[in-house]
N, C-alpha and C positions, 0 to 999 in steps of 0.2 A: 499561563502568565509569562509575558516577558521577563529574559533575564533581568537585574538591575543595571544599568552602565556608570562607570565615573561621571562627576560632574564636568569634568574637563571636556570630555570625548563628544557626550551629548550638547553642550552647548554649540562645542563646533562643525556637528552636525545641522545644526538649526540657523547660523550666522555665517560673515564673512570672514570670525577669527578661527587662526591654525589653535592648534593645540596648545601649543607654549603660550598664545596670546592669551587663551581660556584660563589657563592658568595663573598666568599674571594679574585677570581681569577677577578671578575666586577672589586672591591673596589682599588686593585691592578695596576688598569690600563691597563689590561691582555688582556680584551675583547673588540674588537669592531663591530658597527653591520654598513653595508655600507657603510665603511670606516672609520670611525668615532666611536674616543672609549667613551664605558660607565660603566660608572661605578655604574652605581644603578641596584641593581641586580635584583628590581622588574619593570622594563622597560619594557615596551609591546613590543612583537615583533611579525612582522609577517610570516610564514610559506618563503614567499617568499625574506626575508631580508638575507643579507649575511652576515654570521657572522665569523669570525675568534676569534681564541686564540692563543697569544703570534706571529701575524703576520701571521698565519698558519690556512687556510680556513678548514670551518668545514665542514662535508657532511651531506645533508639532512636525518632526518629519517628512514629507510625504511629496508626491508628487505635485506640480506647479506649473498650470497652463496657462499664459498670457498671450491677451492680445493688443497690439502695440498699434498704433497710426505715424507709421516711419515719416519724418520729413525729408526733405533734400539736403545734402550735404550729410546725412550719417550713413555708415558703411555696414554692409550687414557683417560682423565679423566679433570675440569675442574682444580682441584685441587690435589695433592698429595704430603704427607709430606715426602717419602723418594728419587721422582725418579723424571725431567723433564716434562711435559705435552706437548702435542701438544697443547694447547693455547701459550705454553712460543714463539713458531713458529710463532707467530701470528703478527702482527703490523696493527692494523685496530682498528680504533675509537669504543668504547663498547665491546669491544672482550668479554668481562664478561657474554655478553649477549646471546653467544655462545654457541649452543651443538652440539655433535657428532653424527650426523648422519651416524649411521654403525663405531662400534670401533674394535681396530686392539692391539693386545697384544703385549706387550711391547718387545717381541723379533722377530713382525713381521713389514715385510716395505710396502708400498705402497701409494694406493689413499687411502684417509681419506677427507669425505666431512662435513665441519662443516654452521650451519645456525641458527639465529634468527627465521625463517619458524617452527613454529612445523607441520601445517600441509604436508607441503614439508617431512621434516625430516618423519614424522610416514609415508609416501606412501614408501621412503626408506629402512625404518627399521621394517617395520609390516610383519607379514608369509601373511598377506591377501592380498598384494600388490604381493605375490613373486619375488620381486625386486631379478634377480640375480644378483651374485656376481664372478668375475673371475679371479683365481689366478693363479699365476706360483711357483711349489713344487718342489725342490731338496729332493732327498730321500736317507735313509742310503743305501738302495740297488736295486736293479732292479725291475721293474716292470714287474709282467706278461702280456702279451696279455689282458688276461682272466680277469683280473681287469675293462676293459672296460666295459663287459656287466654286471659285477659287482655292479658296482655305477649307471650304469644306471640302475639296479632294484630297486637299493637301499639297504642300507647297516644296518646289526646289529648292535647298540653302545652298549655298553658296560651299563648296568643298565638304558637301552631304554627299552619301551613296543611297539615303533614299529620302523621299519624302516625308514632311509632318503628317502625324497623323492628322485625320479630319478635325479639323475646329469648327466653332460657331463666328460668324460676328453676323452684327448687328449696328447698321448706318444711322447714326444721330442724327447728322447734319452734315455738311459739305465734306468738312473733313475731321470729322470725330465721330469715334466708332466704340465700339463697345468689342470685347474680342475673347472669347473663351477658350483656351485649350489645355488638353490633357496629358500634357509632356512636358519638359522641363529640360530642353537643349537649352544652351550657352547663349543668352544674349536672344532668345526664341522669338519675342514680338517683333523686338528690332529688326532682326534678322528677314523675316517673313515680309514688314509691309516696303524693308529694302529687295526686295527678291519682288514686289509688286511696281517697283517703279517709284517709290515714294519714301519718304523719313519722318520718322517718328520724334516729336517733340516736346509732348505730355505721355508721360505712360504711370496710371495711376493703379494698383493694384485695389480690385474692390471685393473680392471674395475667395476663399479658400475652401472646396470643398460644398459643404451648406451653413459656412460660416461666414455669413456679411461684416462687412468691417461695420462695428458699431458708427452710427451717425453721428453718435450723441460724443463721440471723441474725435478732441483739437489735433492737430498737428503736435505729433511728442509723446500724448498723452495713451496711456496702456489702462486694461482694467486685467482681472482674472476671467480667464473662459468661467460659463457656464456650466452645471452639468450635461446639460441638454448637448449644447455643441461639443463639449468633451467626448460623451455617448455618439455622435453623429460619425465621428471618425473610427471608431472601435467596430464600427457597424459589419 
């Protein structure tokens, strides 16, 4: 059996308050633990106690995967002093405790998966994982054919000493593409369909991994991963 913890320590492991604010939030009357409020903030408690604040149950501990539908104009970052974050998207106990697994530039949209996990997050975000990534590109003008077997060799950037590794794409329409790859250089699509002659003007992030951006979420809006796609990445 778990030790017991203070009521102070464990609140603030479950919310966005420090220590002293748990404390102030006991003394207050704020907190009760199964049913029943306390207000001394060094109160044993144990793992399996239910605890609420201000009437409003707390969730246990534990790790916390989300998936986000980033708009334009927010910054993937936890903090930024001129622009919105995708944490402000956030409404979930500890959010602070939050990183971005795999970040998306502030004028592109898509899936953004954010977690507590670091080991989760690095199988994401590492070249040694090859976690691909797959996006839909509007472009200033047509695409050739011949761009296909292009990216699938692998492409020159621009003050690279080697090429991308192979990618996939896949031609929509004249000039929207579909474009898969499994590395995560600086600025990588961009960079690539500039390296092809051409600029990218929509670049939409639609899949992580074997995890689709849900359909069924707006611009903004987050849910919690699944177990299933949780499990897909651990794999």
């Amino acid at each position: 059996m778990a030790s017991p913890t203070r009521l102070d320590k464990a609140v603030s492991q479950v919310t966005d308050l420090s220590r002293s604010d748990a404390k102030r939030a006991a003394k207050a009357q704020r907190i009760s633990v199964n049913g029943e409020v306390v207000t001394d903030p060094a109160a044993k408690v144990q793992t399996s106690d239910a605890l609420c604040l201000d009437g409003g149950p707390l969730l246990k501990p534990g790790p916390c995967y989300i998936m986000l539908n980033k708009p334009l104009g927010y910054v993937s970052a936890t903090k930024d002093p001129e622009h919105p974050t995708v944490l402000d998207l956030i409404d979930e106990p500890n959010k602070g405790r939050l990183h971005i697994a795999g970040r998306l530039d502030i004028d592109t949209t898509g899936l953004v998966l954010l977690t507590d996990d670091g080991q989760w997050s690095h199988k994401v975000t590492s070249p040694t994982y090859h976690c691909e990534k797959t996006y839909y590109v509007q472009l200033a003008d047509r695409i050739e054919e011949a761009a296909v077997a292009k990216v699938a060799r692998g492409i020159w950037l621009k003050n690279e000493k080697r090429r991308t590794k192979p990618a996939r794409l896949e031609i929509l329409f004249a000039n929207e593409v579909r474009i898969t790859i499994g590395e995560g250089r600086y600025h990588q699509v961009k960079r690539m369909f500039a390296a092809l002659g051409n600029k990218v003007l929509v670049l939409h992030r639609e899949k992580i991994g074997d995890i689709p951006l849900d359909e069924g979420l707006r611009e903004g809006e987050y849910r919690l991963l699944t177990p299933d796609e949780i499990a897909s990445v651990k794999k």
